[in-house]
N, C-alpha and C positions, 0 to 999 in steps of 0.2 A: 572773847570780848562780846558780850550781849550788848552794849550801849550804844548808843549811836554818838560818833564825835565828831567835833567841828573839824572843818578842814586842817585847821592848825595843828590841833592835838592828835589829828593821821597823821600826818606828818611826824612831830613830835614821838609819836608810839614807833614808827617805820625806826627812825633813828638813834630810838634806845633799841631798838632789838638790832640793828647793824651794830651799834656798838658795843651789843656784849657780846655781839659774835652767834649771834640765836637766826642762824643759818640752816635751809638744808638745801646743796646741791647733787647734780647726778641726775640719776636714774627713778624722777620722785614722780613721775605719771601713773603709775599702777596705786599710790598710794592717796595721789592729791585729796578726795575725797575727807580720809580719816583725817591729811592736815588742814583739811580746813574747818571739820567737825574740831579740830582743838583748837580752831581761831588762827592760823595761819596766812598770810599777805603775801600773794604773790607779787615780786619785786619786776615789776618787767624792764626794768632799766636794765639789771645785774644780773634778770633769769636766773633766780633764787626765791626760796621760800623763807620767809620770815616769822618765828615763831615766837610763840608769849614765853616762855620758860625753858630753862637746862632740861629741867625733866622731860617735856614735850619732845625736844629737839631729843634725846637721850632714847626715852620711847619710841618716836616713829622713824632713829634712824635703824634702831632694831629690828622693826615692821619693814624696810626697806632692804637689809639685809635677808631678812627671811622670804621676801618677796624674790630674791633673788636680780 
């Protein structure tokens, strides 16, 4: 996400990505970087990353696998 948004609609974006489950937990510190270059939100309530897409999520949990 390049745009900047209102408080509401952070929120709003937080809450679609919990609910489609567009999660990555674990071992994601070696990686955080890359997920935030895909636009990723650190959840500090949950201590989860919240990502824009299946694919992202799909991708960097491969990245995260191979990171070992």
């Amino acid at each position: 996400m390049t745009e900047r948004l209102t408080k509401d609609e952070f929120i709003a974006e937080c809450n679609r990505r919990r609910d489609a489950g567009l999660t990555l937990e674990g071992n994601t510190y070696p990686i955080r970087d890359e997920i935030r270059d895909a636009g990723g939100i650190w959840d500090r309530q949950k201590k989860v990353w919240l990502v824009a897409s299946d694919e992202d999520k799909e991708r960097l949990l491969r990245l995260m696998v191979a990171q070992g």
